[in-house]
C-alpha positions, -999 to +999 in steps of 0.1 A: -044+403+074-036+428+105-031+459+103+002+475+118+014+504+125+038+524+108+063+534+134+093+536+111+084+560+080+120+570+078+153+565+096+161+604+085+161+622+125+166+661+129+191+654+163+214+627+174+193+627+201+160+622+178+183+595+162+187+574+195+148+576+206+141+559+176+168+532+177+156+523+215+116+522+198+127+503+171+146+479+199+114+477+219+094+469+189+118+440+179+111+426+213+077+430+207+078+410+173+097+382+188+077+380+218+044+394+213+026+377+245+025+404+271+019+383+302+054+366+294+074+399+287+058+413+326+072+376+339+106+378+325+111+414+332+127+406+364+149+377+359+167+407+328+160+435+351+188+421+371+209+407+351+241+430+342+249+408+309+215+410+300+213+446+300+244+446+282+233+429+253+202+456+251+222+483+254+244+471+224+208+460+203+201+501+205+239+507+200+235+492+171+203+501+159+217+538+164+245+531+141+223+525+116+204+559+116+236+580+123+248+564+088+215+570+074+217+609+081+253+610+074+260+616+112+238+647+111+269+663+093+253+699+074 
């Protein structure tokens, strides 16, 4: 079995800002995972590149990926 790495040892983030860096890793990594083959993700680049509605949608996968680790800290609430 492979090894992988562990990029996500906890959602807990010290800043907001901490928060949303990992939600955009943890969108890139879910790209990665459904398409792992590297030559394909360089050749499709530029057809999403381009594409407003494309863009969209990854800006609301992070959005939502955020969400998660805002609730998980309580919304860095002390």
């Amino acid at each position: 079995m492979e090894t992988k790495e562990d990029y996500l040892p906890s959602l807990i983030t010290n800043t907001p800002f901490e928060g949303r860096q990992l939600a955009i890793t943890l969108a890139r990594k879910s790209v990665g995972a459904i398409q792992p083959d590297a030559e394909i993700k360089k050749k499709l680049r530029p057809i999403y590149a381009e594409d407003p509605i494309s863009l969209i949608a990854s800006a609301q996968v992070i959005a939502t990926e955020f969400q998660t680790i805002a609730a998980a800290n309580n919304y860095w609430k002390k």
